[in-house]
C-alpha positions as CSV (number, residue, x, y, z in Angstrom):
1,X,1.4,-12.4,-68.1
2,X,0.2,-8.7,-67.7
3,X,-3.0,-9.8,-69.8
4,X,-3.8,-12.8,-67.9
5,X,-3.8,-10.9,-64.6
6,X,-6.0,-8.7,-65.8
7,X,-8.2,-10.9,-66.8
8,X,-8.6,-12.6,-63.0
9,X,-8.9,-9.6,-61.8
10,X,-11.6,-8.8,-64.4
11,X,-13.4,-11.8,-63.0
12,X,-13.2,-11.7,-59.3
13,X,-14.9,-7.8,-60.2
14,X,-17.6,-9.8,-62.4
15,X,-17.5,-12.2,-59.7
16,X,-17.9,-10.3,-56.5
17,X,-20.7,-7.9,-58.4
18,X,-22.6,-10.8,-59.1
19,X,-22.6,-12.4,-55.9
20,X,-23.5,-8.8,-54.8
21,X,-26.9,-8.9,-57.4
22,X,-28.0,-12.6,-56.0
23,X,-27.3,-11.2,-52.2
24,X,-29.9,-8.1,-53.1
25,X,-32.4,-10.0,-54.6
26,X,-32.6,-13.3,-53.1
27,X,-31.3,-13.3,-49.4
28,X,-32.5,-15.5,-47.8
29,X,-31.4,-18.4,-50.3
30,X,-27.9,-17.0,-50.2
31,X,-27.9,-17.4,-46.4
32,X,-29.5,-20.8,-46.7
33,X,-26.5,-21.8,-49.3
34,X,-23.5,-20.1,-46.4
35,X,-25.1,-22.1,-44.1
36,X,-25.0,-25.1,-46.1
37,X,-21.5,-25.1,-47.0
38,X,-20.9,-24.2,-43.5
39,X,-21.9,-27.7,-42.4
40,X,-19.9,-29.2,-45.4
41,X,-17.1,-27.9,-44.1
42,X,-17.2,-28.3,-40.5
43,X,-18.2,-32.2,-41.3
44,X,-15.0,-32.1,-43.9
45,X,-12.7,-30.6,-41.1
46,X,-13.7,-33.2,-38.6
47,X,-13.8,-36.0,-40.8
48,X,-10.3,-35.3,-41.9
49,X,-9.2,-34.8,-38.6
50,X,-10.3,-37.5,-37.2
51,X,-8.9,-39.6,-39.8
52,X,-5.3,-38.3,-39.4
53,X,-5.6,-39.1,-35.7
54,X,-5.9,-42.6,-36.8
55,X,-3.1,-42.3,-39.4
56,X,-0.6,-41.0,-36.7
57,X,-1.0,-43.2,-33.7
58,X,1.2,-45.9,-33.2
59,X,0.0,-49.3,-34.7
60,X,0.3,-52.0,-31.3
61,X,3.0,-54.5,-32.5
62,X,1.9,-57.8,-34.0
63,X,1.4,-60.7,-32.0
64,X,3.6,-63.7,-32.9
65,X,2.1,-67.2,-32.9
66,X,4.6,-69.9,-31.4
């Protein structure tokens, strides 16, 4: 367990370093890519709550035909 640990740890460093290279040398693509997912996730967000607004209000009962 102890090794496995280390290793995530070992890569959210590699991780985070790298992101940290990209940042310095291209900028304005990273921002670009933030922005981007940004969007996604708003739209995502609204999407699914708007879809468990419909899931939780109260169906109208059925109509019976005489």
């Amino acid at each position: 367990m102890l090794k496995s640990f280390g290793i995530l740890i070992g890569g959210v460093f590699i991780g985070a370093v790298g992101v940290e290279v990209v940042r310095k040398k291209y900028p304005e693509s990273l921002e670009k890519l933030y922005a981007k997912s940004c969007e996604t996730a708003s739209g995502a967000k609204e999407a699914f709550k708007k879809g468990y607004s419909n899931a939780v209000q109260p169906k109208p009962p059925a109509q019976a035909s005489a």
